[in-house]
C-alpha positions, 0 to 999 in steps of 0.5 A, a space after each residue: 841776332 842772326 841764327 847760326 847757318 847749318 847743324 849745330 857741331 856735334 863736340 864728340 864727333 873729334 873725339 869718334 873721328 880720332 879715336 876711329 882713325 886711329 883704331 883704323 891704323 892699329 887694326 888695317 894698318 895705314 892703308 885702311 884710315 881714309 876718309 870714307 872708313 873714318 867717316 863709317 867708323 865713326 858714325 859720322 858724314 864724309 863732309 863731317 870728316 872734312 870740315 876738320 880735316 882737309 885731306 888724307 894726309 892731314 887726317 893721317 898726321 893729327 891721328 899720329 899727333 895722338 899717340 901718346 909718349 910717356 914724358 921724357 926721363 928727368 935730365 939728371 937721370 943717368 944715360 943707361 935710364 934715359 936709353 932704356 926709356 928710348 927702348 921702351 918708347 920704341 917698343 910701345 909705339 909699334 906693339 900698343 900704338 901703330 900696330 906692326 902693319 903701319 910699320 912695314 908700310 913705312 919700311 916699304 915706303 907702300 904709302 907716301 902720305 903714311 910715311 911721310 907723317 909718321 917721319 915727321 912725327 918720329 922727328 920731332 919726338 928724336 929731336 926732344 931725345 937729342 936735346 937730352 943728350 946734348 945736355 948729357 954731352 956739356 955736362 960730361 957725361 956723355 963723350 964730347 964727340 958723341 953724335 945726339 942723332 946717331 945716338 937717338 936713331 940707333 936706340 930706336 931702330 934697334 928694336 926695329 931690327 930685333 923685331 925684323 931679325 926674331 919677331 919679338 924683342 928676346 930675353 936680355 935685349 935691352 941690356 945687350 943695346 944699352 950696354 953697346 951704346 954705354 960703351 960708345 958714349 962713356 966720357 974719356 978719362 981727363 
């Protein structure tokens, strides 16, 4: 039997690598998750940071893979829920996952890499959204001609544009965005 070549891996340097870049973007925004602080932060060797993750950009889509979203409402739940859920979703990933800094980064587009991993991760989570609501479409409870992709954007840049118009969601917010988007979506009468 040959001995294996090299240190043996340490199985909780994953665990320090993720939760440091992650801490990282929270903290410094995504400018400030780069190999060299990762690896600092984490107590770890550069080539440690690199054997698991081959560049910045990689590193910065498996730290965005972590965030962590409650699951999705239940399908027969009623829309009104299911866009209040959007809105708190919304609200969480900037306030308790990304930090406000890693969204002015994308919304001056300051970091390509950034931007296009958080789209890519934004993506796939609207899609599950849209797949809801087409659900709702074929089951009549929601309008027929309803767009599922404007609708899902809609929820969630709202709370972009309460942040940037008042610094904060204000009293009665949600209400006011799901009862706009209710309206838009209600099933005309047969």
């Amino acid at each position: 039997m040959t001995p294996a070549r090299g240190r043996p891996r340490d199985p909780r340097a994953d665990e320090r690598i993720a939760e440091a870049a992650l801490k990282l973007l929270r903290d410094e925004g995504p400018g400030g998750v780069h190999i060299e602080a990762v690896a600092s932060r984490a107590g770890v060797a550069r080539t440690t940071v690199y054997r698991r993750y081959r560049d910045r950009a990689a590193l910065l889509a498996a730290t965005l893979e972590q965030l962590e979203g409650a699951p999705f409402p239940a399908p027969e739940l009623p829309l009104e829920e299911k866009l209040r859920w959007v809105l708190e979703q919304a609200v969480h990933l900037i306030e308790n996952q990304l930090g406000r800094g890693a969204v002015a980064a994308v919304l001056a587009d300051s970091d390509p890499a950034f931007s296009a991993a958080f789209g890519a991760h934004l993506v796939g989570q609207l899609r599950s959204l849209q797949g809801q609501i087409d659900a709702d479409i074929s089951a009549g409870r929601i309008r027929g001609d309803t767009n599922a992709e404007a609708l899902a954007g809609l929820a969630f840049g709202a709370y972009l544009g309460e942040l940037l118009r008042h610094g904060q969601p204000r009293n009665g917010w949600a209400d006011g965005v799901v009862g706009v988007l209710l309206r838009g979506t209600e099933p005309t009468p047969s």
